[in-house]
C-alpha positions as CSV (number, residue, x, y, z in Angstrom):
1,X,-26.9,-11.3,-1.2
2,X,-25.7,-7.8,-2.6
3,X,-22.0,-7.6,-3.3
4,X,-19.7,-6.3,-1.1
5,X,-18.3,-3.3,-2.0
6,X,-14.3,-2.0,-2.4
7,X,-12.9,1.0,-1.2
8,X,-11.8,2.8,-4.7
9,X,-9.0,4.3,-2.5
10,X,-7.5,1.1,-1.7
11,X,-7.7,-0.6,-5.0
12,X,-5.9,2.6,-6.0
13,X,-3.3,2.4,-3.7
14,X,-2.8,-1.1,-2.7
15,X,-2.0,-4.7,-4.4
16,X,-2.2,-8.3,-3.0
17,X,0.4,-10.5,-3.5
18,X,0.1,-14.2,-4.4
19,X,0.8,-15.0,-0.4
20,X,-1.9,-12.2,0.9
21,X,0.1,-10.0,1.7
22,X,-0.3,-6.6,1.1
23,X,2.0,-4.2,-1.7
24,X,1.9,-0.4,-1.3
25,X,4.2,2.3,-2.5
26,X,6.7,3.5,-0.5
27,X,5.7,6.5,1.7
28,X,7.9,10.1,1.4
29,X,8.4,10.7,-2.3
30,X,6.0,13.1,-3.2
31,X,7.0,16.9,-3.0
32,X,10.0,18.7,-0.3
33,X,12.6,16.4,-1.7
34,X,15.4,19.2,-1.7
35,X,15.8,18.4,2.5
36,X,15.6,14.2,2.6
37,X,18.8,13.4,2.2
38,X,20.1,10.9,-1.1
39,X,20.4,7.8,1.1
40,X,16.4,8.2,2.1
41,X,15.4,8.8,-1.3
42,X,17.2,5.7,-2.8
43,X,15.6,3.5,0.3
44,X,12.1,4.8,-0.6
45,X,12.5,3.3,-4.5
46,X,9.8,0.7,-5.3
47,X,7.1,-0.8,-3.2
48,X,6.8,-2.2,0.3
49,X,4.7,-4.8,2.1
50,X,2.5,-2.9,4.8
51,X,2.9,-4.8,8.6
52,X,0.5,-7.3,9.3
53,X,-1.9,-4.9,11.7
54,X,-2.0,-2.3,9.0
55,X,-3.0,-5.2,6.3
56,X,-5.8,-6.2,8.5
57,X,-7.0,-2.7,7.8
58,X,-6.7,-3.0,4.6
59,X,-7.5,-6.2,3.5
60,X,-11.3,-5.4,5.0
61,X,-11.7,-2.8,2.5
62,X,-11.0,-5.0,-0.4
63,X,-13.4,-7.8,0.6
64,X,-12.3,-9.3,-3.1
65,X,-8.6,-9.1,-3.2
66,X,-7.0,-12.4,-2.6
């Protein structure tokens, strides 16, 4: 059988944890920062772990992550 092949998106954007579940960066911090306020902007530091429907998605486009 031919290998399965990953979504280069998702390997971009997305990491497994040692559990399965699934790491992504926090959403909002890119550009029109001036108007979030300072208590959104410190919530939004570092990585979260994506809900368990949104995982499913995910985890199907990186038939290799563990």
């Amino acid at each position: 059988m031919p290998k399965m092949k990953t979504k280069s998106s998702c390997k971009m954007r997305f990491r497994m944890t040692a559990s399965g579940k699934v790491k992504a960066g926090q959403a909002g911090k890119r550009h029109m920062m001036i108007k979030r306020s300072n208590k959104f902007l410190r919530n939004a530091r570092g990585t979260v772990l994506l809900s368990e429907p949104d995982a499913k998605i995910i985890k199907s486009m990186m038939p290799y992550a563990r």
